[in-house]
N, C-alpha and C positions, 0 to 999 in steps of 0.2 A: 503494500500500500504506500502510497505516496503519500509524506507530510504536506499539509498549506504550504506555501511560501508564506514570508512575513517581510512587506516591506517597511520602509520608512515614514515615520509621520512628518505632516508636515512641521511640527514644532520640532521636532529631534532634527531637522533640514535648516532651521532659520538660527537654531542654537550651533549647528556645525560652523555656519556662515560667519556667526559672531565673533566664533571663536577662532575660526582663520583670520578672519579681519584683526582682533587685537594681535594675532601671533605675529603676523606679517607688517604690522604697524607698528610694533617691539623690534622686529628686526632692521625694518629699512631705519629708524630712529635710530636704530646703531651703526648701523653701515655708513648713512649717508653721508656724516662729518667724517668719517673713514674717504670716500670716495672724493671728498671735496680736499684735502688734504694731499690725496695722493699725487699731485700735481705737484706741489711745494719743492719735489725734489729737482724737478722740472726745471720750474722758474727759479731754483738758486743757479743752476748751473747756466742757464740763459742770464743769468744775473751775472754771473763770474764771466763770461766770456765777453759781454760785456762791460763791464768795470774791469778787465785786464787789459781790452782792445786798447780802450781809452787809454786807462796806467801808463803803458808803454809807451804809445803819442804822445804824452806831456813830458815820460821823464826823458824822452829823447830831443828833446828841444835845452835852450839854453839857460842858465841857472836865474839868470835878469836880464832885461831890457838893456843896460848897461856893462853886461858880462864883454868879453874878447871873444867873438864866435871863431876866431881863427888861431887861438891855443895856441896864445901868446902869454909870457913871463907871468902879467899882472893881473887879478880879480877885480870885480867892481869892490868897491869897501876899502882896499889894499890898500898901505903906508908902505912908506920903503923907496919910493921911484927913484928917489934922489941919488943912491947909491946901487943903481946896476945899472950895466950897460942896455939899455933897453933901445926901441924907438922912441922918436919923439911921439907916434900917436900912442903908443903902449904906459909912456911915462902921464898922459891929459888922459888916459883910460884907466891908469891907477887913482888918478884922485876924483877919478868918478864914483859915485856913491850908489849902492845898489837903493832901488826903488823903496819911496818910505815907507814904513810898514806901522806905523804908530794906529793908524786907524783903518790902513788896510786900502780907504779910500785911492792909493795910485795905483793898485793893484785891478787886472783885467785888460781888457783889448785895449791897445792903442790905435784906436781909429782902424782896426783890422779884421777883416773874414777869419772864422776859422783855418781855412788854408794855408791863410799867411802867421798865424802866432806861431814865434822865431821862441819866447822864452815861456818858462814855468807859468808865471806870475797871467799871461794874457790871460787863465784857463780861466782866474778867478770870477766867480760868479758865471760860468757857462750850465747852461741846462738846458737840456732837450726833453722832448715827449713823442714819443707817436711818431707820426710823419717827421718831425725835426729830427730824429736820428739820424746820422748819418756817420761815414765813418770820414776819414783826414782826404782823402779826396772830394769829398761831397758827395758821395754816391749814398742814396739815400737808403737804408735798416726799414722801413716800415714794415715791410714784410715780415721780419724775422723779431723786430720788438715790438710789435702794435701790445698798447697800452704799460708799457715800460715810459720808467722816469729817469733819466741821469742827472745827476748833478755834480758840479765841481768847486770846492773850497783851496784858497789856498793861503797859507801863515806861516811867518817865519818862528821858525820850533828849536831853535840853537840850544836853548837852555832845558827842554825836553831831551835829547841828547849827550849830555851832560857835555857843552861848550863852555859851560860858564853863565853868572850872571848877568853882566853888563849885555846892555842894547847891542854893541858891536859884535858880540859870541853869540847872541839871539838871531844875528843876522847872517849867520853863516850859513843855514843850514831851513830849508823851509820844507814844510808837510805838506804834501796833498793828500786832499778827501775823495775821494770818488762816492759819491749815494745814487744805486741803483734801485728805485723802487719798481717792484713786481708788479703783479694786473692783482694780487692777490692781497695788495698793499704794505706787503713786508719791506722794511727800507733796511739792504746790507751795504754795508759801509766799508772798502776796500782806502786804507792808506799806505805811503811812501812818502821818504824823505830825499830827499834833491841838497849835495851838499854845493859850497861855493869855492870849490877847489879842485 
């Protein structure tokens, strides 16, 4: 003999439902700041690659505005002309004084394109976004950083390096900042120091 089948009521059908719905809304709540996160490791390394691109751009340019780009005897700041055999331009480029740093305000472009900043110091106050990315040719990143932020600080850090106190050992040696922010709004902060020697 054959038993009944016995199926399902519909209240034991709308209590399964319930109870999938809370399980499934327990797990995506967990997962979902898992999945939003997994990116992060992402955007550091699109971070790093650019805040190194740039790093390198700046610190391959010249210490100041005022430096010898042709690695000559004298520094900007430099005492001493009097007693070496120098040039006479080398001897007017010794007691040239590197750019003032009291409030930072001579620091940044001299009337110049990206293209053209020759030392450290133009970078100051450079930022791009978006579209503005570009790399030292002008060729525009929007592709590869759309909603990235750079940013560029720069100060003289002599006595952060243990130069010394005085303004003049402050001025030896200047820091740059580099701040990448992310689409995810994490700001990593890549620094180097640029000496004057």
């Amino acid at each position: 003999m054959l038993k009944p089948s016995r199926g399902v009521t519909l209240i034991e059908l709308i209590i399964g439902i319930v109870v999938l719905g809370i399980s499934l809304s327990l797990i995506t709540s967990v997962l979902g700041p898992l999945y939003i996160r997994s990116v992060d490791p992402w955007h550091q390394v699109r971070a790093a690659e650019l805040g190194h691109s740039l790093m390198n751009e700046i610190l391959g340019k010249a210490f100041d505005e005022n430096s010898n780009r042709s690695g000559g005897l004298l520094r900007c700041d430099e005492d001493g002309a009097e007693n070496c055999s120098c040039t006479a331009t080398e001897v007017v480029l010794a007691f040239s004084r590197c750019t003032a740093g009291s409030n930072y305000s001579a620091f940044g472009p001299n009337s110049e394109i990206r293209s053209q900043f020759n030392d450290v110091d133009d970078y100051h106050g450079l930022t791009q976004s978006g579209a503005d990315i570009s790399n030292i040719f002008g060729s525009g990143l929007a592709d590869a950083y759309r909603e990235y932020t750079v940013g560029v600080q720069v100060d003289y850090a002599g006595t952060e390096v243990g130069m010394g106190g005085s303004n003049e050992a402050n001025r030896l040696v200047k820091r740059i900042t580099v701040s990448v922010t992310t689409p995810t709004g994490d700001v990593i902060d890549f620094a180097a120091y640029k000496g004057n020697w």
